[in-house]
Every structure is written in structure tokens, then in C-alpha cells.
Backbone as a chain_set.jsonl record, in Angstrom:
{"seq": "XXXXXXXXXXXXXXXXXXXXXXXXXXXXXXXXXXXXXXXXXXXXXXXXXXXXXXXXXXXXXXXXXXXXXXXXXXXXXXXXXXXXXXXXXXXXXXXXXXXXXXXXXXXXXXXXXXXXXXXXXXXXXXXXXXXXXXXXXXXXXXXXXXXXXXXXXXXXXXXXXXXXXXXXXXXXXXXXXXX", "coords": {"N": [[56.109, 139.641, 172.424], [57.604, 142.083, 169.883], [59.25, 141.402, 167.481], [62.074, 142.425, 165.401], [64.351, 141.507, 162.763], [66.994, 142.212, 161.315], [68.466, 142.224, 158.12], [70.101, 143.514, 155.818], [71.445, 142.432, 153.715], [71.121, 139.586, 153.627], [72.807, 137.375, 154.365], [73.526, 135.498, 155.809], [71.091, 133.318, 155.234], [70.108, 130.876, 156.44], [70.016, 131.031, 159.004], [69.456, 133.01, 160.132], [66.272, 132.28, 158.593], [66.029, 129.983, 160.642], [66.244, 130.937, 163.181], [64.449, 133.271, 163.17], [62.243, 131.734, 162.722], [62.314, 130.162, 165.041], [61.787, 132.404, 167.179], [59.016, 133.155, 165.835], [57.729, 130.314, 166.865], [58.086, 130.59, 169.952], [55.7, 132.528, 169.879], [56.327, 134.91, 169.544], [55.456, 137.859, 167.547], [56.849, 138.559, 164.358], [59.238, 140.283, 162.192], [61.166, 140.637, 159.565], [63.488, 142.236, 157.831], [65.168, 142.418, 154.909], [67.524, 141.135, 152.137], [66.42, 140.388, 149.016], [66.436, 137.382, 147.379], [67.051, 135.182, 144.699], [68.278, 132.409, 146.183], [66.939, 132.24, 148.817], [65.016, 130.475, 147.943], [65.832, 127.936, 148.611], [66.273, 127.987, 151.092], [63.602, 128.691, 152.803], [61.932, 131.211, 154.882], [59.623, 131.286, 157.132], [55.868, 130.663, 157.184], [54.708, 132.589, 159.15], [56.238, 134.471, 159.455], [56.483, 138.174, 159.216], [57.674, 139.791, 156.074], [59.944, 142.017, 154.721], [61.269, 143.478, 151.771], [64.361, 144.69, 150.845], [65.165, 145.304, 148.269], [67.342, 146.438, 147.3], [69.177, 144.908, 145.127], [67.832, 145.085, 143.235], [68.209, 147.943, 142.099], [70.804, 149.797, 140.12], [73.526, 151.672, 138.195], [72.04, 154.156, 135.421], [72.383, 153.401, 132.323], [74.359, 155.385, 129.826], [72.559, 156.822, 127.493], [73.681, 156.72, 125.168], [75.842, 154.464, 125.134], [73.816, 152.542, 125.457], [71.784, 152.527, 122.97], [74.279, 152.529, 120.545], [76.208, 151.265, 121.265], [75.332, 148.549, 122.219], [72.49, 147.71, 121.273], [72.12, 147.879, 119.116], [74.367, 146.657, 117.461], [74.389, 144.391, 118.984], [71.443, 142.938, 118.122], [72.137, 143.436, 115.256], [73.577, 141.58, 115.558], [71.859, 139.718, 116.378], [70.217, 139.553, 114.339], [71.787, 138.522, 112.026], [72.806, 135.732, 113.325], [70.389, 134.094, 112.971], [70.19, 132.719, 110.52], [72.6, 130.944, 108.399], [74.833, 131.078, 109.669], [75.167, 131.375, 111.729], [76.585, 130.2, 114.275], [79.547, 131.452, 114.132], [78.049, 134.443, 114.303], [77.449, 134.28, 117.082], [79.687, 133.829, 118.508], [81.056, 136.215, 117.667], [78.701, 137.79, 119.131], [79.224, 136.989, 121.918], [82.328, 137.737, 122.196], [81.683, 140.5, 121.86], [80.467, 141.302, 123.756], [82.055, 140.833, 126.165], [84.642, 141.919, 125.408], [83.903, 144.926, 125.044], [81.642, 145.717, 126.029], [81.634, 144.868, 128.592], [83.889, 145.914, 130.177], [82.568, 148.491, 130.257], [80.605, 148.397, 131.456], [82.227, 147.544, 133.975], [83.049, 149.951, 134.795], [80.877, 151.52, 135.715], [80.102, 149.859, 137.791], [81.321, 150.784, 140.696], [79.494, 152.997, 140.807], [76.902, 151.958, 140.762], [77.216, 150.294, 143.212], [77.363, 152.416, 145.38], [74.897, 153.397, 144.956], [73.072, 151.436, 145.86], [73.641, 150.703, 148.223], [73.151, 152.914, 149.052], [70.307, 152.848, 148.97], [69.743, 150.438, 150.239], [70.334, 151.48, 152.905], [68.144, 153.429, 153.006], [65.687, 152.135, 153.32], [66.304, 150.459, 155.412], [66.304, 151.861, 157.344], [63.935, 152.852, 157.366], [62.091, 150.91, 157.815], [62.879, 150.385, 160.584], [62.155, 152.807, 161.383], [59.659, 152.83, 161.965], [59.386, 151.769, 164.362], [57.57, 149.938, 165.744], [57.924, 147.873, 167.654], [59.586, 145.493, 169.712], [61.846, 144.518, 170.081], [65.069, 144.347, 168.565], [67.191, 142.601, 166.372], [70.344, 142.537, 165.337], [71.274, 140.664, 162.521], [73.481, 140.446, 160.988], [76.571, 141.288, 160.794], [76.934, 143.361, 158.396], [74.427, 144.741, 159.437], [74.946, 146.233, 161.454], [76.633, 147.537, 160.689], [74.885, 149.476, 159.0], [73.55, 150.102, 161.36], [75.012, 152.038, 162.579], [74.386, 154.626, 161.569], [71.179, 155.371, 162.477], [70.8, 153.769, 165.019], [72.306, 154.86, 167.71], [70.656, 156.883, 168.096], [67.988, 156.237, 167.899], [68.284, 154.377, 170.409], [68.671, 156.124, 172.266], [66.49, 157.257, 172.333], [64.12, 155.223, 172.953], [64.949, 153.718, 175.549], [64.227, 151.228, 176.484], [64.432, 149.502, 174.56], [65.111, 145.989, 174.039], [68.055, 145.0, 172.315], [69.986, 143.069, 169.991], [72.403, 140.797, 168.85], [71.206, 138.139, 167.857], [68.927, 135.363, 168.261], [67.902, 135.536, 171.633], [66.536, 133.986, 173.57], [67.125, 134.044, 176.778], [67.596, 136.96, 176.882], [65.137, 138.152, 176.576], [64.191, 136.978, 179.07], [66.087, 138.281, 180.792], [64.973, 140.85, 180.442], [62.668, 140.586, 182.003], [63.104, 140.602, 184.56]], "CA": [[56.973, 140.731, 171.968], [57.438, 142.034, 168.689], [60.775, 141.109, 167.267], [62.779, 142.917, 163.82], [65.61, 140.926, 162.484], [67.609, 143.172, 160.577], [69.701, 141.406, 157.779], [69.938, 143.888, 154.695], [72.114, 141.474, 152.78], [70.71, 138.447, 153.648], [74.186, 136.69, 153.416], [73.252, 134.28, 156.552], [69.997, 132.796, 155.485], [70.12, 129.735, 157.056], [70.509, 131.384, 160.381], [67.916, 133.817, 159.651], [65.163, 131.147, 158.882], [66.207, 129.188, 162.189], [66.19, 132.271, 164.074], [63.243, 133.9, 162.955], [60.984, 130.608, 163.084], [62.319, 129.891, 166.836], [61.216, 133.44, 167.629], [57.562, 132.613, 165.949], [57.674, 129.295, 167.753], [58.512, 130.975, 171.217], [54.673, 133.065, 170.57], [56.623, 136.675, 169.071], [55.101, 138.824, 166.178], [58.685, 138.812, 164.019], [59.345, 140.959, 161.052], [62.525, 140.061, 158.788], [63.854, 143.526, 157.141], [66.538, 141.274, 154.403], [67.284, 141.395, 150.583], [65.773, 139.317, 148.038], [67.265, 137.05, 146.5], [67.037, 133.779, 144.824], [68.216, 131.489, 147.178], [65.404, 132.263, 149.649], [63.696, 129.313, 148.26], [66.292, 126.787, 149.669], [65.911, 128.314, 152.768], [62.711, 129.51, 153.102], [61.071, 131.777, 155.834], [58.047, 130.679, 158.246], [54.77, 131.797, 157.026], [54.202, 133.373, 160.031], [57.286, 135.945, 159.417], [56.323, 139.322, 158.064], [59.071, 139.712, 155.036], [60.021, 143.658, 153.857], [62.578, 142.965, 151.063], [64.786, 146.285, 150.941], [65.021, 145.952, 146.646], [68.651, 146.929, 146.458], [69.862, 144.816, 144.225], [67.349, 145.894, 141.883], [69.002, 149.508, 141.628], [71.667, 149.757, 139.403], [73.543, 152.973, 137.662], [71.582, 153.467, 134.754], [73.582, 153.369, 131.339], [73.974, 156.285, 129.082], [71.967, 156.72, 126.376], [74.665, 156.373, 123.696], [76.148, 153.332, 125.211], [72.742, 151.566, 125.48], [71.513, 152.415, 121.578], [75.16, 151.928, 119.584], [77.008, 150.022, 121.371], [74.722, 147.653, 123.11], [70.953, 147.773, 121.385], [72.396, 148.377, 117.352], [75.819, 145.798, 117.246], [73.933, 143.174, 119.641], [70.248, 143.472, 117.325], [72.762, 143.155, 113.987], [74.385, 139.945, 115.528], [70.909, 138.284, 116.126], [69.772, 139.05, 113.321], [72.464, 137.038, 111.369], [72.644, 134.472, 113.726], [69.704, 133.341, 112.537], [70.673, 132.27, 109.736], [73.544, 130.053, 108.662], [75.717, 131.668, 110.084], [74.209, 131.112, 113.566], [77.559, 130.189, 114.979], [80.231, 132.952, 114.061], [77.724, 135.395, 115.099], [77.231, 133.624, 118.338], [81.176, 134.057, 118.821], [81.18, 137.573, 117.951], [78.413, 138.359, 120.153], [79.793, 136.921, 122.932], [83.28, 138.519, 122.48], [81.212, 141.849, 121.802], [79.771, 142.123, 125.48], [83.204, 140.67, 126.824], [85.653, 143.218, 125.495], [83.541, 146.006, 124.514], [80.699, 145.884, 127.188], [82.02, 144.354, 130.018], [84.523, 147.257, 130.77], [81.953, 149.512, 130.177], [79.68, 148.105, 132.805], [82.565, 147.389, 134.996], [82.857, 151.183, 135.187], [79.677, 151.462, 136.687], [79.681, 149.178, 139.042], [80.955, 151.513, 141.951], [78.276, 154.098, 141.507], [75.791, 151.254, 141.102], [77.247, 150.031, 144.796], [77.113, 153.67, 146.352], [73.09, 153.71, 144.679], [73.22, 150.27, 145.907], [74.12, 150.889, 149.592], [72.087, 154.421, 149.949], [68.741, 152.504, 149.216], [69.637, 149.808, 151.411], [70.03, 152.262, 154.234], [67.158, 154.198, 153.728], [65.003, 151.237, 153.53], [66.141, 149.857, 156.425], [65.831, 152.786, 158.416], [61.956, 153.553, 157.114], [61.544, 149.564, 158.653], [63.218, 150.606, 161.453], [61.144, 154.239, 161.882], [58.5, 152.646, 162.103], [58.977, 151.764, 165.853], [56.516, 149.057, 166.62], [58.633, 146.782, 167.72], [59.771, 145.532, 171.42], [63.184, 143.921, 170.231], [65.713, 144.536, 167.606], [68.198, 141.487, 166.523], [71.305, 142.714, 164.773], [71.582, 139.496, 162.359], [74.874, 140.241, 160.517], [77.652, 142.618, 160.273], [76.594, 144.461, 158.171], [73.485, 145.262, 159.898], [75.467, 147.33, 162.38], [77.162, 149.011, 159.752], [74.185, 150.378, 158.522], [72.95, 150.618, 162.207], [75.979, 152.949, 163.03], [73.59, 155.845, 160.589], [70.503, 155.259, 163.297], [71.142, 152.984, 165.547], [72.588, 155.221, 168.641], [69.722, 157.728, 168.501], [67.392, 155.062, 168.528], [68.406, 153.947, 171.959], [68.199, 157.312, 173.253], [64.557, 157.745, 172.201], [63.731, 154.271, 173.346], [65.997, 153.049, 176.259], [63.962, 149.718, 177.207], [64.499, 148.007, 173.596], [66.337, 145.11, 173.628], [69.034, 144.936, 171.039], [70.728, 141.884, 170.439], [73.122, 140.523, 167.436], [70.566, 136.749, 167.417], [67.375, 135.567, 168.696], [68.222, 134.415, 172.671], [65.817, 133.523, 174.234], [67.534, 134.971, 177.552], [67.422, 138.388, 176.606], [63.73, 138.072, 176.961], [63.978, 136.64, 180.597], [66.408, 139.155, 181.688], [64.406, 142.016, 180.492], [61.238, 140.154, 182.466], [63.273, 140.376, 185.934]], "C": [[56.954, 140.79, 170.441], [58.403, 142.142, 168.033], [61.194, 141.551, 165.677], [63.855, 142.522, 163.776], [65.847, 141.867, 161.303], [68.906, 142.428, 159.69], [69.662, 142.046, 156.418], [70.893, 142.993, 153.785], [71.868, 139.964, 152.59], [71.666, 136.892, 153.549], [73.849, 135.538, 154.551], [72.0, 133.741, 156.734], [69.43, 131.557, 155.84], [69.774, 130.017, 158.595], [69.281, 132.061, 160.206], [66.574, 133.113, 159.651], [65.134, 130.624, 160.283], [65.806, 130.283, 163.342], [64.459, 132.879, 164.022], [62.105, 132.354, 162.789], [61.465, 130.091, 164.471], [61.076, 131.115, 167.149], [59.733, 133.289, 167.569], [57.173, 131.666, 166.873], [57.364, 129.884, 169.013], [57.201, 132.195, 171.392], [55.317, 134.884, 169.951], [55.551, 136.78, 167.538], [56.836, 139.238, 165.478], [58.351, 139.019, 162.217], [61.037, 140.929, 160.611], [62.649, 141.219, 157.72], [65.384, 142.66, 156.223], [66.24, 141.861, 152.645], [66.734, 140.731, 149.777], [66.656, 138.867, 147.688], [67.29, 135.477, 146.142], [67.07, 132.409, 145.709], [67.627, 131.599, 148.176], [64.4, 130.755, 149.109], [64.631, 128.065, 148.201], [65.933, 126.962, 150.701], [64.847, 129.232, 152.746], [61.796, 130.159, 154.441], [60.368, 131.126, 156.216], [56.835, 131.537, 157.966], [54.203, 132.755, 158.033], [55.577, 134.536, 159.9], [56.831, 136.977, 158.447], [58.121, 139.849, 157.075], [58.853, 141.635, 154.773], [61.071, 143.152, 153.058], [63.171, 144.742, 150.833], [65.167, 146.306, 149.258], [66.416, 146.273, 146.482], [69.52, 146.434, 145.272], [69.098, 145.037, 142.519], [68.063, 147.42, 141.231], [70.495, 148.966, 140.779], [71.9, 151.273, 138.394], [73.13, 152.635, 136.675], [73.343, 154.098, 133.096], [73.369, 154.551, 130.332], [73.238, 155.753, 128.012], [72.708, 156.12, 124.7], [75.116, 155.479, 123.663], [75.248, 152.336, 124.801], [72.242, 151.203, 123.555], [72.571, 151.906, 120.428], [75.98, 151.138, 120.028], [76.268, 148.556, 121.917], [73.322, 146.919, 122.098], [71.276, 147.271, 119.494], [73.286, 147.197, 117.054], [74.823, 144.452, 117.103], [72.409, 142.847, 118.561], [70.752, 142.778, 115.744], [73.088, 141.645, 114.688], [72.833, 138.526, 115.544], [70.304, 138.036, 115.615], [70.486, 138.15, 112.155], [72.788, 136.146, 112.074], [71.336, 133.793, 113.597], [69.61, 132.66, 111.433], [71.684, 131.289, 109.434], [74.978, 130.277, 109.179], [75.798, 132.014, 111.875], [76.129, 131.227, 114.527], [78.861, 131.025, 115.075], [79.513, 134.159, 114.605], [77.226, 134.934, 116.707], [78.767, 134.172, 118.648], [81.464, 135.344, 118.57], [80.481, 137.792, 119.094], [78.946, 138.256, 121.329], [81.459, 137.825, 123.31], [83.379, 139.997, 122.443], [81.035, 142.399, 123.338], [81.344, 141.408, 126.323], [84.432, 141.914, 126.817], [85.171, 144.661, 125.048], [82.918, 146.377, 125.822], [81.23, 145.602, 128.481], [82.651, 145.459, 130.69], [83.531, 148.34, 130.889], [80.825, 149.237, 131.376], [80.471, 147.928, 134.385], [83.153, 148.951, 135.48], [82.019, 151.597, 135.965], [79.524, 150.96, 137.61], [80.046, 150.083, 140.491], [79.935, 152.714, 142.056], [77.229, 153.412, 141.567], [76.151, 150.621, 142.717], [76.721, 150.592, 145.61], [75.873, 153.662, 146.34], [72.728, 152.416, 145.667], [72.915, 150.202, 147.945], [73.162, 151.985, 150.674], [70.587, 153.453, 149.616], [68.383, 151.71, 149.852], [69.314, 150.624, 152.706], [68.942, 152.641, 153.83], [66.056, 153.147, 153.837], [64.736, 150.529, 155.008], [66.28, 150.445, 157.778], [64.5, 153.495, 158.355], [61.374, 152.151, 157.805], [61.44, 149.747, 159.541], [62.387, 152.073, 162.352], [60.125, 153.993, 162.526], [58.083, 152.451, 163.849], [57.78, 150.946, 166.389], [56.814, 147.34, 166.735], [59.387, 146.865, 169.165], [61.933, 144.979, 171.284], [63.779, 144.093, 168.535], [66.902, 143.488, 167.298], [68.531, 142.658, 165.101], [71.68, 141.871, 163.828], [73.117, 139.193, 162.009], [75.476, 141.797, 160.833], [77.172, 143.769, 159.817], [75.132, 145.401, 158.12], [73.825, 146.63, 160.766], [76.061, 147.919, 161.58], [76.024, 149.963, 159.395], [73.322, 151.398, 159.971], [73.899, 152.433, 162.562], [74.717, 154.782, 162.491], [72.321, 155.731, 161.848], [70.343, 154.575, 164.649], [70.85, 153.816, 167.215], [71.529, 156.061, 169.135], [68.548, 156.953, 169.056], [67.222, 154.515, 170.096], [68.332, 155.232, 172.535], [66.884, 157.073, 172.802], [63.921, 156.324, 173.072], [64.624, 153.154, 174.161], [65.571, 151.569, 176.931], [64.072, 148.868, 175.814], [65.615, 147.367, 173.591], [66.936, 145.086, 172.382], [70.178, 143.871, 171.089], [71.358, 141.344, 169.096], [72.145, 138.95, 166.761], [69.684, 137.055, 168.221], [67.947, 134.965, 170.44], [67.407, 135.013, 173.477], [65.903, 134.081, 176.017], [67.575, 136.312, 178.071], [65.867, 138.59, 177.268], [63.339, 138.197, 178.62], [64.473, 137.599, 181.33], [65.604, 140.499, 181.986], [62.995, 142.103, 181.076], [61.566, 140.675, 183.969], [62.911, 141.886, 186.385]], "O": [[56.468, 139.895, 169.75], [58.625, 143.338, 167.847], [60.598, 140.979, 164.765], [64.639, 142.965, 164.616], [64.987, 142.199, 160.488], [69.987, 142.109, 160.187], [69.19, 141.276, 155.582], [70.615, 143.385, 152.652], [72.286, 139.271, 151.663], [71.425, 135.822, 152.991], [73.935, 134.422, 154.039], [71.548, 133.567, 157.865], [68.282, 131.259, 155.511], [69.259, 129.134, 159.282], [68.18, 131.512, 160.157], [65.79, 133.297, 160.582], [64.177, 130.882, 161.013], [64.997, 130.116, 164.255], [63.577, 132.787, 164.876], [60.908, 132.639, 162.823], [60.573, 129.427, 164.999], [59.873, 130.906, 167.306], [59.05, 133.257, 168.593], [56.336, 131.992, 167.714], [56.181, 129.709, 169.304], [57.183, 132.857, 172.43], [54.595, 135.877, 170.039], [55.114, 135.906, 166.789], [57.7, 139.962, 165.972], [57.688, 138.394, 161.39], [61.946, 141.205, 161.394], [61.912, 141.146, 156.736], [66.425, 142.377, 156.816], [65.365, 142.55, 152.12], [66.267, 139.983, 150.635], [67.718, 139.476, 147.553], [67.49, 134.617, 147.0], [66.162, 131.594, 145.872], [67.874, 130.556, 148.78], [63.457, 130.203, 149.677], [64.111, 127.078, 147.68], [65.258, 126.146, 151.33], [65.055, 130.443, 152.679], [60.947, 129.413, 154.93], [60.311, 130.046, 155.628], [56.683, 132.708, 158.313], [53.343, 133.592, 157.757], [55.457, 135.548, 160.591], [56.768, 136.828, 157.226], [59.248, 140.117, 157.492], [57.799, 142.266, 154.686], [61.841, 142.36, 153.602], [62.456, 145.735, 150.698], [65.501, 147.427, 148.874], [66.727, 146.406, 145.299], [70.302, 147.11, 144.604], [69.498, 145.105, 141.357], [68.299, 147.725, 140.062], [71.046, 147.875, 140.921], [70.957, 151.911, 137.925], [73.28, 151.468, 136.312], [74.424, 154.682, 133.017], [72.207, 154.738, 129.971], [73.222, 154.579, 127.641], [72.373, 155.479, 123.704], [75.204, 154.992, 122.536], [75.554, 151.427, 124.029], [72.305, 150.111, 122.99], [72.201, 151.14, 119.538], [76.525, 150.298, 119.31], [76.941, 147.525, 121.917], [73.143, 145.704, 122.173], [70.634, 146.426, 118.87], [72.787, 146.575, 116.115], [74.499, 143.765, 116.134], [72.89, 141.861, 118.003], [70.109, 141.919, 115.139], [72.709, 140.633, 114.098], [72.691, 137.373, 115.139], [69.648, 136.995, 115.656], [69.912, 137.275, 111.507], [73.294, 135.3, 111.337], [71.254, 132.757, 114.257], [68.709, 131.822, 111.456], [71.759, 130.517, 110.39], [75.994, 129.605, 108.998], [76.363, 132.694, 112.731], [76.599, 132.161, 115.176], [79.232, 131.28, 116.22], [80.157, 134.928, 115.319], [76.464, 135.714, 117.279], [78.725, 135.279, 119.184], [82.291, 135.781, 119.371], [81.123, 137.996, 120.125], [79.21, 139.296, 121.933], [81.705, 138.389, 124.376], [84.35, 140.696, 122.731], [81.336, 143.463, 123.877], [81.404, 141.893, 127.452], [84.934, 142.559, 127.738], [86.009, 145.499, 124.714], [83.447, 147.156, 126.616], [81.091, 146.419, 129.391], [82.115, 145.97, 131.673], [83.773, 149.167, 131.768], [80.366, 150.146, 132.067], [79.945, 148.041, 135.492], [83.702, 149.023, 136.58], [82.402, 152.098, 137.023], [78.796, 151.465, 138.465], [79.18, 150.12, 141.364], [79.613, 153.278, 143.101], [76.354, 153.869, 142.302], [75.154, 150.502, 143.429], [75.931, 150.143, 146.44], [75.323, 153.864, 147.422], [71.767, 152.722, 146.373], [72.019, 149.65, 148.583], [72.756, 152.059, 151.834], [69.741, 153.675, 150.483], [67.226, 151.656, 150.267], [68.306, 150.49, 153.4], [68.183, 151.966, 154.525], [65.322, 153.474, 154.769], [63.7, 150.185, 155.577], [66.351, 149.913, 158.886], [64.084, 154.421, 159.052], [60.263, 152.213, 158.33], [60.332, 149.564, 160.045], [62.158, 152.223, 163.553], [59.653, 154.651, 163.453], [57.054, 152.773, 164.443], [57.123, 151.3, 167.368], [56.363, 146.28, 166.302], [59.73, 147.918, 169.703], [62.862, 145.085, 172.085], [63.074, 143.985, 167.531], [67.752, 143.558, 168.186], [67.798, 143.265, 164.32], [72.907, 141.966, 163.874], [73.821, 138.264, 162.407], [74.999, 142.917, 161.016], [76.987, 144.835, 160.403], [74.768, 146.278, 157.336], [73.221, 147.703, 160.776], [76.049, 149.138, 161.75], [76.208, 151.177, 159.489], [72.806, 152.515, 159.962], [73.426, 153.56, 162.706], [74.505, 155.753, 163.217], [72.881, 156.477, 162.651], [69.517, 155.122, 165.379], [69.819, 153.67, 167.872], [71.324, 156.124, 170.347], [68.162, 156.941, 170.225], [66.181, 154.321, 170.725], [67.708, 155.216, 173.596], [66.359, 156.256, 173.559], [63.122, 156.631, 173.957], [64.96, 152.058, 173.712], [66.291, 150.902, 177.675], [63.839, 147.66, 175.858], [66.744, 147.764, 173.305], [66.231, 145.159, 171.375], [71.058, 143.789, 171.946], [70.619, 141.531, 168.129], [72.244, 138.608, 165.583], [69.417, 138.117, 168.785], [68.442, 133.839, 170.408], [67.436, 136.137, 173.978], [64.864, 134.491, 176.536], [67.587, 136.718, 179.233], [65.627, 139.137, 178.345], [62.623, 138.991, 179.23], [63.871, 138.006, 182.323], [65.485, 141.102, 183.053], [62.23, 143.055, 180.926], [60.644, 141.123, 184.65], [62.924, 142.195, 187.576]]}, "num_chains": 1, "name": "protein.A"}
């Protein structure tokens, strides 16, 4: 069979690895639709798992133009150029209290439209994995897999009423859908 673990956040990768190297083990073709993200190389995949990484946390809103050049590019630029000097350590302590009370708010503005950007490229990612349709079984891994399923999910099973769909890898599923 040909098995898609669906874990756009990747928040249980422990489980994920275990899961998806049983499945290899057990003789499947298994494709892992998940996010990137550093800690992937504690817990790393089974070379036999095909990886899609869905990139979202690369997106991010981008920053105006005016923010980026005077407050950000011009201030920050002035501070490192006299911190090179003897003066290394006062401008070390500005900069830092520059991107704390100046920047920080200004990025923490952004952060919910970088979520919403954040969220829409997850979904469509992991419904162009999912399009693809060459696949005998669908594992649900987390939560918020079915959230995103809720957007494709139901049609899905109409078009294709023999795929198994299952929240883990069990082994069972398999057998029942043999009888």
C-alpha cells in the first residue's frame, strides 16, 4: 500500500518517525507531508520515507519599506558601525534595547497576518500533496491535520470511498480492509 502521513506542523515528531518507519518496515511506499524544522535531526525520518516539507514557516508578512530602511537597516547599520570601536559595549546596549522597544512591537504587529499567510500556504500545500491521489491510505497524524482536513477532507471520501483514513499507522486497518 501506499501510505500519506499528514502532519503539517510536525509538533509530534517522535511519533511520526516511529510511525512512518513501522509502516516502511511492514513493506508500504510512505510519504510524510510535515513542516521543517530544526529538530528533525533529533528525530530523524527513515531513508526510505518520501519527505514534502510544506515551507510555512518560511512565509512571513513582509515589512514595509519605511520600517525596514529607517527604522531597522539605518539606526541598526549606525549602531554597528560604532560598536566597533571603543565603544563596542554601549552600542551593544542600545542596539539591543533598539529592536526590543522600537522593533519588537512593530513586528509583533505583524505577526497575525504572518499566521493567516502562514496557515493559507500550509493548506494549500497540503492539499496539492493530497491532490495528488496516489495513495491507498491516509493517516491523520495530529490535530491539526484534521483541521486543515475539514477544507478537503469530506470530498475526498466521496471521490474515493475505499481509502482508508486513520488518525496513526495500525496495522489492523490494513487487515480489515483485506477481509
Amino acid at each position: 500500500m501506499r501510505i500519506v502521513f499528514v502532519a503539517p506542523k510536525s509538533a509530534w515528531r517522535q511519533a511520526l518517525a516511529a510511525e512512518s518507519r513501522a509502516a516502511a518496515d511492514a513493506g508500504h511506499a510512505v510519504r510524510v507531508v510535515a513542516e521543517e524544522n530544526p529538530d528533525w535531526d533529533l528525530t530523524p525520518l527513515d531513508e526510505r520515507v518520501e519527505v514534502r516539507w510544506t515551507g510555512a514557516t518560511k512565509v512571513s508578512a513582509p515589512e514595509p519599506a519605511f520600517i525596514a530602511v529607517f527604522l531597522r537597516k539605518i539606526p541598526l547599520g549606525v549602531l554597528r558601525a560604532v560598536g566597533r570601536g571603543p565603544l563596542h559595549g554601549p552600542a551593544d546596549r542600545l542596539s539591543r534595547w533598539w529592536r526590543r522597544t522600537v522593533l519588537g512591537p512593530l513586528k509583533r504587529r505583524r505577526w497575525p497576518e504572518t499566521k493567516r499567510l502562514r496557515e493559507a500556504h500550509r493548506r494549500d500545500a497540503v492539499a496539492a500533496a493530497v491532490a495528488a491521489g496516489d495513495f491507498d491510505w491516509l493517516v491523520l497524524h495530529e490535530p491539526q491535520a484534521v483541521e486543515l482536513g475539514v477544507h478537503w477532507l469530506p470530498r475526498l471520501l466521496d471521490e474515493r470511498p475505499e481509502l482508508v483514513t486513520t488518525f496513526s499507522f495500525e496495522p489492523r486497518a490494513e487487515a480489515a480492509r483485506e477481509r
